[in-house]
N, C-alpha and C positions, 0 to 999 in steps of 0.2 A: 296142221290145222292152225288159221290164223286167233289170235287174240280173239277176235270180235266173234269169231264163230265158238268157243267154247263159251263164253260169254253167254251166246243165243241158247248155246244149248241146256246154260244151267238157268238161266232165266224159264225158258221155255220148262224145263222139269221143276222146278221148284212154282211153277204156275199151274202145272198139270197135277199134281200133287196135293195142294192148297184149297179149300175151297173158296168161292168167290163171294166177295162180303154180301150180305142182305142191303136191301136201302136202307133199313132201320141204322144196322152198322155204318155203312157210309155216313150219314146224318149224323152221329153219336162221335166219327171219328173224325169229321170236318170240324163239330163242334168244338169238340177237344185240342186239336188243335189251333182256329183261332183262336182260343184262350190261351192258350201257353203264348202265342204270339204275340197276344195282350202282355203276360207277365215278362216277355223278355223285354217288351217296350216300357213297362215301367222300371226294369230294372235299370234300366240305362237312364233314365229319366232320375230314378234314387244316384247311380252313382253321379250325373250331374249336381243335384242338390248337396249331396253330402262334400262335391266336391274332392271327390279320391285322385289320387293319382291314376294314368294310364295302368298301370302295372296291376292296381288295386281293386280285389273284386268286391261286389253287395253280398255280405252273409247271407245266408238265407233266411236266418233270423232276421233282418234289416228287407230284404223281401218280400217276406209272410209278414209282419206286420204291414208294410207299404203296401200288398195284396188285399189284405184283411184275412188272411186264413193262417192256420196251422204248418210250421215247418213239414209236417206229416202229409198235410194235405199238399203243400209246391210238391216233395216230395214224390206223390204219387201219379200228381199232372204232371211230372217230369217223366216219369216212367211209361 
């Protein structure tokens, strides 16, 4: 069996399995995502400003503030 066919087959059984989001959910998990999209864009925006090196990442302290939220809270938009 090639690659792409075991593939289909765990795709297809981890889909038959699963059930399939409400539009509530959908709505709730597009949301959430464009937000985190928003926070990686600011993050790169702080490590402009701060001026880091390539190498050098934004804490997330240094992100939850530039957010306005709780380490806890990126935290859990991350998750």
């Amino acid at each position: 069996m090639k690659w792409f066919n075991r593939d289909l087959v765990s795709f297809y059984t981890f889909v038959e399995t699963h059930p399939l989001l409400t539009a509530e959910q959908e709505l709730q998990y597009g949301k959430a995502l464009k937000m985190w999209v928003n926070v990686e864009n600011i993050r790169e925006e702080v490590h402009e400003i701060l001026e880091l090196s390539e190498d050098a990442k934004v804490t997330n302290a240094e992100l939850a503030l530039s957010v306005g939220c709780s380490e806890l809270t990126l935290e859990r938009m991350r998750r």
